[in-house]
N, C-alpha and C positions, 0 to 999 in steps of 0.2 A: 700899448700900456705895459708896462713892467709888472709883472706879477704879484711885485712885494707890494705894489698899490691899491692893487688889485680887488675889489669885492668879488669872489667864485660866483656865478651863476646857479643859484639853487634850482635843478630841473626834478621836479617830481615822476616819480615812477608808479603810477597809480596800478592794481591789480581789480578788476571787476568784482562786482559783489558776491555774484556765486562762486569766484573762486575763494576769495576771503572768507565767504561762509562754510562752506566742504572744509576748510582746515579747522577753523575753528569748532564743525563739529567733531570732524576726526579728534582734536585734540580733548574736546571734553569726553567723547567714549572711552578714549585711551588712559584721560585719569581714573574715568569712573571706573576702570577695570585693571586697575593698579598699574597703570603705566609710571605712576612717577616711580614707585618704588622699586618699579622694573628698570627704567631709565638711568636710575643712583645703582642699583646693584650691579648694571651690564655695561655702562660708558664713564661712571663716576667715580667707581671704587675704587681702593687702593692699587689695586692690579691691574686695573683698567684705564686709569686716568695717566695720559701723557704727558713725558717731560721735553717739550722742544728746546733744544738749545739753539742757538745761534749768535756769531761772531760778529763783532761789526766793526769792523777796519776802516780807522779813521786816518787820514793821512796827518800828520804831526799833531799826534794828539798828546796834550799835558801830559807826563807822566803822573800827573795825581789822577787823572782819570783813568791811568790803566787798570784793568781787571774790572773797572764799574759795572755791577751789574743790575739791570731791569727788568723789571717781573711784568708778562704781559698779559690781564686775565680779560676773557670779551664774549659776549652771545648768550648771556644766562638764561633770558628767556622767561622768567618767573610767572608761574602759572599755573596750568592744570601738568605740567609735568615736571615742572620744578619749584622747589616752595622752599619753607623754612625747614634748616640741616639736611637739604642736598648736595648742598656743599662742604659737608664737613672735612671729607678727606682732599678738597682742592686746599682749603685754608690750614690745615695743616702741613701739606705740603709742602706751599709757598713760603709761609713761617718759616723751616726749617730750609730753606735756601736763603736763609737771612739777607733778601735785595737789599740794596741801596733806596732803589726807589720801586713801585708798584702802579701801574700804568691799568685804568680798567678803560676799555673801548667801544662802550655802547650797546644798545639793547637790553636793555633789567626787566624789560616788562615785553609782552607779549599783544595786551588787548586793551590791557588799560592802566592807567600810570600805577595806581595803588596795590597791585602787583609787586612794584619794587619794594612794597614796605617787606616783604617776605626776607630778603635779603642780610635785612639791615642784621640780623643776628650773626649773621654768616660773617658778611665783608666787616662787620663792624671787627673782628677780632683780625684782620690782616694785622700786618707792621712790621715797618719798612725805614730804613736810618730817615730818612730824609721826607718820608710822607706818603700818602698815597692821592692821585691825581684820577681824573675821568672827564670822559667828554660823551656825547648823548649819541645814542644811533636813531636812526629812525622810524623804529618803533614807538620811543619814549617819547614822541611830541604826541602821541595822540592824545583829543582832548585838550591840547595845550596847556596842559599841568606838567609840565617839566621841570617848574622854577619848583614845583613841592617835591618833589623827588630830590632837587637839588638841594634843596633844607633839610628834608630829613635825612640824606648822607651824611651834610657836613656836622650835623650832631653827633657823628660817627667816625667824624676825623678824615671827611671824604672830600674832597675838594675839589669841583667841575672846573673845568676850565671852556669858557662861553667865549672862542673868537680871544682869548687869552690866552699870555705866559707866566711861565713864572722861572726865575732865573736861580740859580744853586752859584754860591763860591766855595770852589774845594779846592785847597791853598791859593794859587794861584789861576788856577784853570777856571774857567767857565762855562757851563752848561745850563741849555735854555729848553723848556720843556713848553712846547706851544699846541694850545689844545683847541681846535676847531669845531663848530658845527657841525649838526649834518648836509651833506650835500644836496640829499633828497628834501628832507619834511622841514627844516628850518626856517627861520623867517631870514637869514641871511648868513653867509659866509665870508668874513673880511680876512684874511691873511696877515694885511699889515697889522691890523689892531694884536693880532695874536702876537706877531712878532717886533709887539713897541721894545720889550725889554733887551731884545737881542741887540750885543755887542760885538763889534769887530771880534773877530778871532773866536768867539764861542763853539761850540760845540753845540748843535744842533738837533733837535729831536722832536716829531713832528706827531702828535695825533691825530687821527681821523677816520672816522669810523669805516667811512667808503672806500674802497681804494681807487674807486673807477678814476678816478682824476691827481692821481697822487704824482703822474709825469709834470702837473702843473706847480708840486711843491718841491719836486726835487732840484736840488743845486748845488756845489760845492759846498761844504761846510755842513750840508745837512746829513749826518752821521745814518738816522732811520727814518721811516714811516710807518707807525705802528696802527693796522688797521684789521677786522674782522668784517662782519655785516654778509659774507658769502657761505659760513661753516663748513668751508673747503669743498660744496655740495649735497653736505650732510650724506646724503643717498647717493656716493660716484660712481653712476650708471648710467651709460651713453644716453640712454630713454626718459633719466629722472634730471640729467643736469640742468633742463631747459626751466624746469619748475622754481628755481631760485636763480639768485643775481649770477654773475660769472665769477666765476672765483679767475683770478691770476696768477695760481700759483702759490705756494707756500712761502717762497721769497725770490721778489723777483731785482735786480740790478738795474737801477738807473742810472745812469755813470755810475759816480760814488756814491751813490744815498742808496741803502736796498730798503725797499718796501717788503715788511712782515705783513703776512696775511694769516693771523691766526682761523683756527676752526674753530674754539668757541668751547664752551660749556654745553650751553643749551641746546634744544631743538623747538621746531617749528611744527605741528601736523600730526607727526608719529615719533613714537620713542623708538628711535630707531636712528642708527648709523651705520655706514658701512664703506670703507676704504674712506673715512674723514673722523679718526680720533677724536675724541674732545680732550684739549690737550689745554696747559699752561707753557708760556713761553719763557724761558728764562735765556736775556742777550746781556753780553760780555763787551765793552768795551775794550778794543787791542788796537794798536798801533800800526799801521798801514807799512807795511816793509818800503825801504826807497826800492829795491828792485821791483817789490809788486808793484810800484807805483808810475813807475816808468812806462 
């Protein structure tokens, strides 16, 4: 079966209860003992908080799409170590890189969906010419209250995309922004359905929180894969990597689609990071040289 027909396979990734519980208490000690304000002074602050760029070399791309650029924010985490105006100095940031468009990639809550309500004062002030989009990671199904998460964003101008697209005309060019499930905790992953709106010739841009499976989305025409859900290993030490998902890299090349694997805002356990930033991505649409492309 062709891909684009395709329902994904949602395979759950379950973790035991003691381990789930050792984080969750590490993380309630670590608020009660000022972790978050530790967490926003030492990874979130103005000096602290990263700006990833990244090019995305499209082969004959519209020239009204040159220079487009996409804002990529993902991993917040909301909770006992990140709450309301954690993010202050991400959202000003990003503001002042005036995107096109603003891409958020899952995970707003940490243990329980209402968590994300913490947010909403933060992301509610993003903005972005053309909108801001989201799709869920696999945190946010706990409880299967995800659809009230996704209410109380779009009060905010926030708009999931569930197994959906949504398609942008800028003059003449086309660009199709398709936002996925998650692969793990979903009730299902359809592809096609995300890419009912995509037309011949579009320019291509793909969400998903997971990356583990992003070789199944990639294909000519697909420009990105914009995905988080690893926080680059939050802790990258040979001994701590085994404790989260595998990260793949910062960005890795699939022919021509490169999968973005952001590190995230947030954290998971411990206020703590170390060789994995928490960083904002900000991607450039450019034109794919005929020599490079040979």
């Amino acid at each position: 079966m062709h891909v684009d027909q395709a329902r994904l396979r949602v395979e759950p990734r379950r973790h035991g209860a003691l381990r789930l519980g050792v984080f969750a208490l590490a993380e309630r000690f670590a608020g009660l003992m000022g972790g978050r304000a530790l967490y926003r002074r030492v990874c979130l602050g103005p000096k602290r908080l990263r700006l990833r760029e990244e090019r995305l070399r499209v082969r004959d791309l519209p020239g009204e799409l040159e220079g487009f650029r996409l804002l990529q924010l993902s991993d917040f985490h909301a909770g006992a170590l990140l709450g309301q105006g954690s993010l202050e100095h991400v959202i000003a940031r990003a503001n002042a890189l005036q995107p096109d468009l603003i891409v958020l990639t899952g995970d707003y809550v940490t243990q329980r969906w209402s968590q994300a309500l913490a947010l909403l004062e933060d992301l509610g002030r993003l903005r972005a010419r053309l909108g801001i989009f989201a799709v869920f990671g696999n945190h946010d199904y706990r409880g299967r209250n995800e659809g009230r998460i996704a209410e109380a964003f779009a009060e905010r101008g926030i708009r999931f995309l569930r197994n959906q697209g949504v398609r942008f005309e800028i003059g003449s060019a086309g660009l199709t922004l398709c936002g996925l499930e998650d692969l793990e905790e979903s009730r299902g992953v359809d592809l096609a359905a995300a890419r009912e709106l995509l037309r011949q010739g579009d320019v291509e841009i793909d969400l998903c929180h997971n990356p583990r499976r992003a070789p199944l989305l990639a294909r000519a025409g697909v420009a990105a894969i914009f995905s988080g859900h690893t926080h680059g290993s939050q802790v990258d030490a040979p001994w701590l990597r085994r404790l989260g998902p595998p990260h793949p890299g910062a960005r890795t090349h699939l022919g021509e689609t490169l999968l973005v694997t952001s590190r995230g805002l947030g954290v998971v356990g411990f206020p703590l990071r170390w060789r994995a930033p928490a960083e904002i991505v900000l991607a450039r649409l450019e034109r794919l040289a005929p020599e490079a492309a040979a």
